[in-house]
C-alpha positions as CSV (number, residue, x, y, z in Angstrom):
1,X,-46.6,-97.5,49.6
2,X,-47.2,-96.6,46.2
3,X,-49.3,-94.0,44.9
4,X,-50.6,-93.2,41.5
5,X,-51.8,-89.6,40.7
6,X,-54.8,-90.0,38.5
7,X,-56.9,-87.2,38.9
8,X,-57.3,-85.2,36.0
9,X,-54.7,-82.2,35.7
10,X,-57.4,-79.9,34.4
11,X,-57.3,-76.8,35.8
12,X,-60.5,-75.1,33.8
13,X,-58.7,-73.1,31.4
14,X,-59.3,-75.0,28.3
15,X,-57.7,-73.7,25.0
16,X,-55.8,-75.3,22.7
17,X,-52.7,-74.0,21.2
18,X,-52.5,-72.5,17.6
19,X,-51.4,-76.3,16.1
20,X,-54.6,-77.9,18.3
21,X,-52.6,-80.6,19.7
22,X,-52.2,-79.1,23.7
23,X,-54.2,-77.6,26.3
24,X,-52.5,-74.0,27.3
25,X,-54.3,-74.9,30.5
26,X,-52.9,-77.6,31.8
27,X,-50.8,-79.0,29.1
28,X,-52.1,-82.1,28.2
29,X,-52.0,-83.7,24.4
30,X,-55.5,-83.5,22.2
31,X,-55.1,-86.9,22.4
32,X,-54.8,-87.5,26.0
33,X,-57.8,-85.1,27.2
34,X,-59.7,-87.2,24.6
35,X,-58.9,-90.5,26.2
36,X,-58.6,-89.5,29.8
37,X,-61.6,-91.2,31.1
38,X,-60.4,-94.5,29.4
39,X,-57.0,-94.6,30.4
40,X,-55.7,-97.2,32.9
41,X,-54.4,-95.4,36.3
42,X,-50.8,-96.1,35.3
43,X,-51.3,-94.0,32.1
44,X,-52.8,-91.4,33.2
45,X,-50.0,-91.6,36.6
46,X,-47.5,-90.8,33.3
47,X,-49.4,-87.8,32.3
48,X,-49.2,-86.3,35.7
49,X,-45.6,-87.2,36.0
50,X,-44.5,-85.5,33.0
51,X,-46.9,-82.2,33.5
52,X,-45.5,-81.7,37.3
53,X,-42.0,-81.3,35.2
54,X,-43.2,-79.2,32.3
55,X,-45.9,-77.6,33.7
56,X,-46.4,-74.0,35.9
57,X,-47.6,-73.9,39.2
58,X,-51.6,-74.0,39.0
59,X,-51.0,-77.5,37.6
60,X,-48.5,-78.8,39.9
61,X,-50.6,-77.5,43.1
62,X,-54.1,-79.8,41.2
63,X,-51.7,-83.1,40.7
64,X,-50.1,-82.2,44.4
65,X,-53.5,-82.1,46.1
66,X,-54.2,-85.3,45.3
67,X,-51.2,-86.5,47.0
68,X,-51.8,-85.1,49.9
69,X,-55.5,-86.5,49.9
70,X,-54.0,-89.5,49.5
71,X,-52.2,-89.3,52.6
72,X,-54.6,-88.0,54.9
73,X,-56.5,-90.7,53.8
74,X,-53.6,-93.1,55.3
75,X,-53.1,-91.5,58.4
C-alpha cells in the first residue's frame, strides 16, 4: 500500500524570510506555495517528504495527520 501525503503543510503562520523565497511557517519555497494547488500528488508527496526532515515539529504533526487519516480510512 502506498500512500502519498498531499495535504498542504501550511501550518497558518505565513511569513516569508528576509530573501522572500521560504515560508518561516512551514518551510515551503515561494515557488511551491505558489503552485501548490496545481501540482500533481507525487510533487507535492516530495514537498512533504523533504519538510518532515527539515522541518520542526508543528509541521511534522500537519503532514503526520494525514497519515494517520489515511489509515483509519483503511481499517
Amino acid at each position: 500500500m502506498t500512500i502519498l501525503l498531499t495535504a498542504t503543510p501550511c501550518i497558518g503562520k505565513c511569513e516569508l524570510s528576509p530573501d522572500k523565497a521560504r515560508c518561516l511557517g512551514c518551510g515551503r519555497l515561494r515557488s511551491e506555495i505558489k503552485s501548490w494547488k496545481s501540482m500533481a500528488p507525487e510533487q507535492r508527496h516530495d514537498v512533504n517528504v523533504r519538510l518532515l526532515v527539515t522541518q520542526g515539529k508543528k509541521v511534522r504533526k500537519r503532514i503526520l495527520r494525514e497519515v494517520a487519516r489515511s489509515f483509519d480510512k483503511k481499517s
